[in-house]
Backbone bond lengths (Angstrom), bond angles and torsions (degrees), N, CA, C in turn:
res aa  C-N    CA-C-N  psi(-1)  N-CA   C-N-CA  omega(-1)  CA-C   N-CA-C  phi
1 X - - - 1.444 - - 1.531 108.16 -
2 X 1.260 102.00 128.19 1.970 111.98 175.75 1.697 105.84 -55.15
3 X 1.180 110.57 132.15 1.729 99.90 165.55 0.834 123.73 -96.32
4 X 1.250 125.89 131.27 1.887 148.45 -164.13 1.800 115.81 -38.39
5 X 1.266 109.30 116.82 1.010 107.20 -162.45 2.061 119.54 -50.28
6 X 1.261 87.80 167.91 1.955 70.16 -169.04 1.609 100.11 -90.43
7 X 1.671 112.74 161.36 1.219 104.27 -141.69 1.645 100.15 -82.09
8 X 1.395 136.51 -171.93 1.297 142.01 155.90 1.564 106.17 -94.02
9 X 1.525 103.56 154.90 1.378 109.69 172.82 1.244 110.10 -128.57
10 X 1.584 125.80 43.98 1.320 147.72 -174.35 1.697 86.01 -68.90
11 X 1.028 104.54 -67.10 2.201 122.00 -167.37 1.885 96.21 -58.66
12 X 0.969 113.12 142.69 1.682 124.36 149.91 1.738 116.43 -156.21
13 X 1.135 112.75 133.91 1.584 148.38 -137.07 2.209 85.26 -66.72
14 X 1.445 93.31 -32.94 1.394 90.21 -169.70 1.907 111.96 -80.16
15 X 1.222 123.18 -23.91 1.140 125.12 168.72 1.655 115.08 -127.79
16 X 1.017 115.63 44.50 1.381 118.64 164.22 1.889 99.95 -70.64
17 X 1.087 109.71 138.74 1.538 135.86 143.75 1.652 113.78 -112.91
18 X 1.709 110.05 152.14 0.519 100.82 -172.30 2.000 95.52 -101.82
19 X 1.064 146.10 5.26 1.051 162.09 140.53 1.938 107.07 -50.84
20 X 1.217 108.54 1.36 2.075 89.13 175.02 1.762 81.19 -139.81
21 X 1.448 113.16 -2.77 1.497 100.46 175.67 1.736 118.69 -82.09
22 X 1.499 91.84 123.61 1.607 122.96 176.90 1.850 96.79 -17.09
23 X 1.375 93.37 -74.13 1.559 98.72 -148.93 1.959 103.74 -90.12
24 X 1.432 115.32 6.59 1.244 113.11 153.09 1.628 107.91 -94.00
25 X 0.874 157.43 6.48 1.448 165.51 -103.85 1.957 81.62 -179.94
26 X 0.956 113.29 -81.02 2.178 107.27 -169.84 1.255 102.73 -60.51
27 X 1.724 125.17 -21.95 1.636 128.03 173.62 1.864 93.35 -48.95
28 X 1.208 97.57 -83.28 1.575 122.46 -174.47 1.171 103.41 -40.97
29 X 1.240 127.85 -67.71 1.722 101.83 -169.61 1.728 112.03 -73.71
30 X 1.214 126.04 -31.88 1.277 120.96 147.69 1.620 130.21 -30.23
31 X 1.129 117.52 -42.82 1.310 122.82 162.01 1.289 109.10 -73.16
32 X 0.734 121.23 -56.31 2.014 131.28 -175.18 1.755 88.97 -45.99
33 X 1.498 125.57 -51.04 1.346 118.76 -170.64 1.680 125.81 -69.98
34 X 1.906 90.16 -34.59 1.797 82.90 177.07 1.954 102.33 -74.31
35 X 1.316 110.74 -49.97 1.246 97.16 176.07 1.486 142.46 -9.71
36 X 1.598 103.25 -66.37 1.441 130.28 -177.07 1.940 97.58 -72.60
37 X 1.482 101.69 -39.27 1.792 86.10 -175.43 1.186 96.67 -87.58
38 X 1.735 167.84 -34.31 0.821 144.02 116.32 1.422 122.95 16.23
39 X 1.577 136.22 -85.78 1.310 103.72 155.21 1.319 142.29 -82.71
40 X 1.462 119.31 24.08 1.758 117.69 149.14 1.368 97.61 -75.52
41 X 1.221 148.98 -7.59 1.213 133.26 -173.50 1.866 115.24 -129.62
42 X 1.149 92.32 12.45 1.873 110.52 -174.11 2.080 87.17 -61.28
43 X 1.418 75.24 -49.08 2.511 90.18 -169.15 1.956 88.50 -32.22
44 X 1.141 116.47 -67.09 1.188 108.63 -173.24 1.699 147.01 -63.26
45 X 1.699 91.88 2.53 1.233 109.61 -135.28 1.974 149.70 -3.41
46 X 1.947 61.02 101.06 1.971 79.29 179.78 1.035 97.21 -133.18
47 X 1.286 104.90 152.59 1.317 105.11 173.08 1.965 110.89 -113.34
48 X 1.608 143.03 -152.41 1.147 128.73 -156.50 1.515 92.67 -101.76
49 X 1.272 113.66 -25.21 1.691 121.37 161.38 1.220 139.26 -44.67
50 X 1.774 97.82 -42.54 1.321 120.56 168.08 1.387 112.88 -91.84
51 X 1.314 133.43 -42.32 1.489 136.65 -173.90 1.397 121.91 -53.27
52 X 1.470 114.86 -38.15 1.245 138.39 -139.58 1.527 93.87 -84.85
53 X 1.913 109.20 -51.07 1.192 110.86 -165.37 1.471 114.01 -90.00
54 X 1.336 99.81 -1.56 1.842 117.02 -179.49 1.442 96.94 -81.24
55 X 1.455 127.24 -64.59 1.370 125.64 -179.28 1.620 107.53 -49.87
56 X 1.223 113.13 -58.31 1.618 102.83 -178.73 1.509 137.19 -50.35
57 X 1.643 107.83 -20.90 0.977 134.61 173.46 1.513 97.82 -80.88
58 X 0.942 148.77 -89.36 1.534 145.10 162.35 1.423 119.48 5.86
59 X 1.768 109.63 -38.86 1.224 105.52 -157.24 1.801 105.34 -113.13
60 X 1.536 110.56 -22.14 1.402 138.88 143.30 1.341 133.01 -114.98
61 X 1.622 100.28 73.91 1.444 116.47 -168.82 1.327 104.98 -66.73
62 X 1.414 153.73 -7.16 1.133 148.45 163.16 2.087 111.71 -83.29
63 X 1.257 114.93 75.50 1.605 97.14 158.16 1.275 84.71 -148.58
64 X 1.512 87.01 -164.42 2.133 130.12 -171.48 1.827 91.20 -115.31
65 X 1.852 83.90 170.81 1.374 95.24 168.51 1.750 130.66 -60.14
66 X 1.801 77.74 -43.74 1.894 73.41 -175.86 1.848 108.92 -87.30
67 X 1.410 124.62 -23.29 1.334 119.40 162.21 1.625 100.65 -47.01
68 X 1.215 149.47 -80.02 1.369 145.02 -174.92 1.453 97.08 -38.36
69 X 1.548 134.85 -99.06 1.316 125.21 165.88 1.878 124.12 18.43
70 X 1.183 103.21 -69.55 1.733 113.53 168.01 1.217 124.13 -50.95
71 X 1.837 107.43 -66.37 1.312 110.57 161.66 1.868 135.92 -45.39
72 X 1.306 105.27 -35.49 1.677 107.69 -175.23 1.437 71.30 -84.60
73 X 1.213 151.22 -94.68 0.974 137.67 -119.00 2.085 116.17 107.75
74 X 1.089 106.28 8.56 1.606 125.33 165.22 1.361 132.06 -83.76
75 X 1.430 136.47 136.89 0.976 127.34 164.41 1.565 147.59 -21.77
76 X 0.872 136.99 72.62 1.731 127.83 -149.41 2.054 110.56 -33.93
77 X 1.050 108.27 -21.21 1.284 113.98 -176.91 1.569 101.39 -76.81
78 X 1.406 121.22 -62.37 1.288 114.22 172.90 1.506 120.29 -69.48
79 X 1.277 106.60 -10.85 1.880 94.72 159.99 1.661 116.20 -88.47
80 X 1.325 110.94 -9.72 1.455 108.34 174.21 1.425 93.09 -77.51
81 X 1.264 139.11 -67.75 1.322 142.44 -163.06 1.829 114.24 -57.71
82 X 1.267 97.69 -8.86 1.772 106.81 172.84 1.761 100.65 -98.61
83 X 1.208 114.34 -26.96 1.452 108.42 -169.77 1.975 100.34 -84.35
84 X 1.374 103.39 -45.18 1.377 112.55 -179.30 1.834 103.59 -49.76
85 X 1.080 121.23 -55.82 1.529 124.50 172.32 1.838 110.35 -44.45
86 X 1.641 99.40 -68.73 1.350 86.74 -168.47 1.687 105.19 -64.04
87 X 0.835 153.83 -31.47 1.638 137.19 159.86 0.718 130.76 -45.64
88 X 1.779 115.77 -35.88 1.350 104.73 163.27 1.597 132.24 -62.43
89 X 1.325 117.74 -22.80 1.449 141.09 -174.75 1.748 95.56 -89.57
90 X 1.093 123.67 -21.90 1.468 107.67 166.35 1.681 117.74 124.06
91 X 1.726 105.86 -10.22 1.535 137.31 -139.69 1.548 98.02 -74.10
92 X 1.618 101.67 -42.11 1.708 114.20 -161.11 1.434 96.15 -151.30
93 X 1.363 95.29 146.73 1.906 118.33 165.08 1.572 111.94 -99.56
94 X 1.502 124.21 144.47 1.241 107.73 149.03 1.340 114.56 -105.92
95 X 1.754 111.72 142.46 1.404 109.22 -174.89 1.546 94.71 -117.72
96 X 1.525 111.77 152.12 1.299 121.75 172.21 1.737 98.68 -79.39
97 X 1.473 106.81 156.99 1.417 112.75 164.19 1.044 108.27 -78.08
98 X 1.489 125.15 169.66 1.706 152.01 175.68 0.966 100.90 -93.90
99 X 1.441 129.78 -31.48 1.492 124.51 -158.39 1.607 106.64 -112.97
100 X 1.471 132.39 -8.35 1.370 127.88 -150.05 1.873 88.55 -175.99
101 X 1.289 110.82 82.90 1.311 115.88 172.13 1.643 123.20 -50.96
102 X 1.177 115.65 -21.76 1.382 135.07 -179.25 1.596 103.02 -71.08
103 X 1.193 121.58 -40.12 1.442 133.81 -147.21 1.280 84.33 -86.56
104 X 1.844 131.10 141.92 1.480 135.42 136.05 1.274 95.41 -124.49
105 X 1.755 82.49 132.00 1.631 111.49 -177.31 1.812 101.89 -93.88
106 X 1.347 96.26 129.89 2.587 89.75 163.90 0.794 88.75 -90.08
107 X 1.388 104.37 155.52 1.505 128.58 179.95 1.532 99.77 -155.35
108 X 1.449 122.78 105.87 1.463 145.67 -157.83 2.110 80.68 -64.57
109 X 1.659 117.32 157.61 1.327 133.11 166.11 1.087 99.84 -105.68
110 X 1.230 130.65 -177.36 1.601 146.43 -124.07 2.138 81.33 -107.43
111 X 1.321 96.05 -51.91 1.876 98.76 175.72 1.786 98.15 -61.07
112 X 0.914 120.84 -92.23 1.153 118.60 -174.05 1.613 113.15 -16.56
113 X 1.404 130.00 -75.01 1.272 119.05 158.30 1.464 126.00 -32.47
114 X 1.220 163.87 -32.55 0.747 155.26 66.38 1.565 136.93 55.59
115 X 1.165 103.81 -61.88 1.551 132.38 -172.88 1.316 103.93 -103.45
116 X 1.386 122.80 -29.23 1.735 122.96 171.56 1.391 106.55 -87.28
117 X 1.296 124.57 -17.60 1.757 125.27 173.64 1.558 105.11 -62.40
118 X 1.074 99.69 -20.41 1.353 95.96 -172.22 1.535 127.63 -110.95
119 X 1.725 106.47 14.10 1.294 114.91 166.96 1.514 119.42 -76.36
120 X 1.522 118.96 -30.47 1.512 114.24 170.38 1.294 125.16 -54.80
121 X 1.644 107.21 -34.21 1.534 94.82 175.72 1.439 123.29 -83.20
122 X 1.362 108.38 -24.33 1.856 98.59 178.09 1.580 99.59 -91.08
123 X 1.448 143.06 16.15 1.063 132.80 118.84 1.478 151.25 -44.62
124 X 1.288 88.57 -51.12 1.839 127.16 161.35 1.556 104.38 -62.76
125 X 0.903 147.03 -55.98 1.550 154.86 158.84 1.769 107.14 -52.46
126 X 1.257 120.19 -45.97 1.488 108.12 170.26 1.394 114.16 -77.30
127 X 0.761 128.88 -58.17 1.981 142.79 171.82 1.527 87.84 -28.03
128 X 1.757 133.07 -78.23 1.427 130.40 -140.78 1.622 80.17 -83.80
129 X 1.261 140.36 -46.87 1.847 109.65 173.47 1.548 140.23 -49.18
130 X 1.769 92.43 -21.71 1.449 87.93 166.96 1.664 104.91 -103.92
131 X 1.037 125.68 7.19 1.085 129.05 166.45 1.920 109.45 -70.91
132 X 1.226 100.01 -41.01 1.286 97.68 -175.52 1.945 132.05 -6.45
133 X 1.236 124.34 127.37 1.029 114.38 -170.40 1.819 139.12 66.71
134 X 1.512 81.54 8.33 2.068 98.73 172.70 1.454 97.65 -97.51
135 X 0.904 114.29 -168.24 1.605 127.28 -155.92 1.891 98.37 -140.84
136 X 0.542 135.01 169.93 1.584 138.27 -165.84 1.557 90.84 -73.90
137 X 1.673 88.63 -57.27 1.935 94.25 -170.22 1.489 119.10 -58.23
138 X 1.272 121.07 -37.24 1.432 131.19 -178.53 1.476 93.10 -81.12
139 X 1.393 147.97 1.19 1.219 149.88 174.52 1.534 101.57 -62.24
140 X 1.634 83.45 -81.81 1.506 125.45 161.81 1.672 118.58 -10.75
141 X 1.230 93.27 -49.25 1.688 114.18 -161.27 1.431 93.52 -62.34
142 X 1.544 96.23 -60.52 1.448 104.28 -133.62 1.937 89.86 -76.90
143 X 1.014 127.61 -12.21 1.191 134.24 -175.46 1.673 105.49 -77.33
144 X 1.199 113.22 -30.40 1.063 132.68 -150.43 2.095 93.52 -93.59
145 X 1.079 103.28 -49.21 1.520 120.66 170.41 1.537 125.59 -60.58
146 X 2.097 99.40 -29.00 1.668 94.71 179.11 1.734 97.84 -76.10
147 X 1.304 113.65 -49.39 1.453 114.98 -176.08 1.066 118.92 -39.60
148 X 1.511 124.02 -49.51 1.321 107.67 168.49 1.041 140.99 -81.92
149 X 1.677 104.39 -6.85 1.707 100.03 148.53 1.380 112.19 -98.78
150 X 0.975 142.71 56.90 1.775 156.00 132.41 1.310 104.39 -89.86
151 X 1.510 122.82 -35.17 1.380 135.23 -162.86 1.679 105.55 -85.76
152 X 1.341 114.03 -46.77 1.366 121.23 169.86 1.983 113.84 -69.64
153 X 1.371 96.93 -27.20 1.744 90.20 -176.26 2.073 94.43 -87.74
154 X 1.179 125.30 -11.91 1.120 122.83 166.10 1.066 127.23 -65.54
155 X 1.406 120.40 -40.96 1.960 141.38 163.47 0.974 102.51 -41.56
156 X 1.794 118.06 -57.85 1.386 111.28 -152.15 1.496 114.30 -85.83
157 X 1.425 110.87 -14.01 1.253 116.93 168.41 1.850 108.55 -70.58
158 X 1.161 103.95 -40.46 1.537 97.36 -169.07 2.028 99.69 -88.84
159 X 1.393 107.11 2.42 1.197 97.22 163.39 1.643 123.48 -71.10
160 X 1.731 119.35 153.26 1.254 119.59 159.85 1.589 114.46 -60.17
161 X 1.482 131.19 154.39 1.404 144.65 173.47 1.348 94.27 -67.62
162 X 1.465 113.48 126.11 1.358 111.58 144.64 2.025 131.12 -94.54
């Protein structure tokens, strides 16, 4: 096991704002992002609830409810209540397995496929608006900077408690 990276002392308790803090700062523009793709994707009506698990399904057309659930990282209740919608609209089937009666597999419909092809681009169109005014390289960078802090909040999870 890697050991947890050592900590930064960028932050101190006596002048923290929450306006220069990292992860109130990725809250906000994170919100700012489902928002805006939210309405690039209102035309279809989906919303980031529904989109999220439609595209993923598209792109790993083999799962279940709670395998999807794990992966986004959502509540299983609100991914049942996103899957129940898009079926109702026509988007996805659930099929039982042949092999494991317990198991229901989604399986996106011909609309649904369709309608998830088309989440990369009003992604791609929200991403380069808030991109606005970066440079490919500072694109680059900054992409390059969340990973490794995903990579460092991963350590510390797989670190022991001290």
């Amino acid at each position: 096991m890697n050991p947890a990276p050592l900590p930064s002392d960028f932050y101190q308790a006596g002048v923290y704002t929450p306006q220069e803090s990292v992860g109130f700062l990725m809250r906000r523009v994170l919100s700012s992002i489902l928002q805006q793709a939210d309405a690039e994707l209102a035309v279809h009506d989906l919303t980031y609830v529904q989109w999220l698990p439609l595209y993923k399904l598209m792109v790993c057309s083999d799962t279940t409810s709670a395998g999807l659930s794990r992966d986004l990282g959502i509540d299983p209740a609100a991914v049942t209540r996103a899957l129940d919608r898009l079926e109702a609209k026509g988007m996805l089937r659930r099929e039982r397995s042949t092999t494991d009666r317990r198991v229901v597999h989604l399986v996106l419909t011909d609309e649904g496929r369709a309608i998830a092809a088309k989440v990369p681009q009003a992604l791609a169109s929200v991403l380069n608006a808030h991109l606005s005014g970066f440079s490919h390289d500072e694109s680059r960078l900054l992409i390059d900077m969340l990973r490794r802090m995903l990579h460092n909040g991963e350590a510390l999870r797989g670190a022991a408690p001290t």
